[in-house]
C-alpha positions in Angstrom: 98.8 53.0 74.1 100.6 51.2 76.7 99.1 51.8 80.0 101.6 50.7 82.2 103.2 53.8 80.8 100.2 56.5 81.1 100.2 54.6 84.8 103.7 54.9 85.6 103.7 59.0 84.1 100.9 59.8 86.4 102.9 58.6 89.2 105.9 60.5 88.6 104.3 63.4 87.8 101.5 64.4 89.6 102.5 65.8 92.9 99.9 66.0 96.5 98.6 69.9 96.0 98.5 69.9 92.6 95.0 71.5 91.4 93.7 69.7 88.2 91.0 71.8 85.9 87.7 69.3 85.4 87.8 68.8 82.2 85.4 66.9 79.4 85.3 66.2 76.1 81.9 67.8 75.2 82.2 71.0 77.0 86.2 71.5 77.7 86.7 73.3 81.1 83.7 73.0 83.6 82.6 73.1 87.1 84.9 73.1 89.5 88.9 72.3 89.5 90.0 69.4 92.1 93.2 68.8 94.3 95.6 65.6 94.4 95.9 64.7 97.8 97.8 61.4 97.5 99.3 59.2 94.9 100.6 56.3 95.8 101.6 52.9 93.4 97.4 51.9 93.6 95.7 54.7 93.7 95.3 58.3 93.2 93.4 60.4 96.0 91.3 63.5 95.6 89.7 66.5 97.1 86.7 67.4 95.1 86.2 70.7 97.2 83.4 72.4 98.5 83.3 70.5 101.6 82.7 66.9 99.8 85.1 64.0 101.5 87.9 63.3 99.3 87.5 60.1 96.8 90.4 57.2 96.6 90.5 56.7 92.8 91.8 53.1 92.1 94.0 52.3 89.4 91.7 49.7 87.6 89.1 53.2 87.3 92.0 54.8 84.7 93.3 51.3 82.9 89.2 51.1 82.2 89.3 54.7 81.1 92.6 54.1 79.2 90.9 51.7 76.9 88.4 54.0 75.9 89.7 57.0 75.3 90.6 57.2 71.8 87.1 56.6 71.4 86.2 59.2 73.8 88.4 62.0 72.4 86.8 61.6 69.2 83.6 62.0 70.5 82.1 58.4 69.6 81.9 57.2 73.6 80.1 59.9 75.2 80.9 60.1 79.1 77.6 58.3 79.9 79.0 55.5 78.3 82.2 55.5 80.5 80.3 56.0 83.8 79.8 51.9 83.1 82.8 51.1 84.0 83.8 54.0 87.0 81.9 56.0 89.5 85.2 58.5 89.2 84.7 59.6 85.5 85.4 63.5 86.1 88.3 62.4 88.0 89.6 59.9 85.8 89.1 62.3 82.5 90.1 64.8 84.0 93.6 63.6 85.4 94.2 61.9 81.5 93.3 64.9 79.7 95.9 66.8 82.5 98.5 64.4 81.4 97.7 64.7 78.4 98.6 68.1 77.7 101.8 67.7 79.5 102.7 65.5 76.7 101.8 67.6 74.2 98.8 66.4 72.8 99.1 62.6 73.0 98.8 60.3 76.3 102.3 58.5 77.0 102.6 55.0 75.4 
């Protein structure tokens, strides 16, 4: 996997409103869904709801998620594991498994 390509995809196709489910590995669809508020070529910006201020995910947070997630999809890096590397794990899963499933199965690369 190329992530300049899993990168460039969620730039062109996320869109500001979009609502993503929150998604993980262990448990599939949990909690609470969140909105894109911004992308823009650096970073993608979220509203968590329920009141919370929005987070500014930076694009180093998904190349570090990018690099693991074979691993995580098969279940041998638990999320724990990830949250190492990026305070925005539900957002970064999230967003990959969203793009994901646009492209049927398998992340773009």
């Amino acid at each position: 996997m190329a992530f300049e390509h899993v990168w460039s995809a969620l730039q062109h196709e996320l869109r500001m409103g979009d609502t993503i489910p929150n998604w993980t590995q262990a448990k599939g669809l949990v909690g609470q869904p969140f909105v894109v508020l911004e992308v823009t070529p650096t970073a993608i910006t979220v509203d968590p709801g329920r009141g919370a201020i929005s987070q500014r995910v930076p694009e180093r947070d998904f190349e570090y998620l990018d690099r693991s997630w074979s691993g995580y999809r098969s279940g041998r890096i638990g999320r724990g594991e990830l949250r190492n590397g990026t305070r925005f794990s539900k957002y970064t899963i999230s967003l990959l498994h969203w793009l994901e499933e646009r492209h049927g199965g398998t992340l773009p690369g």
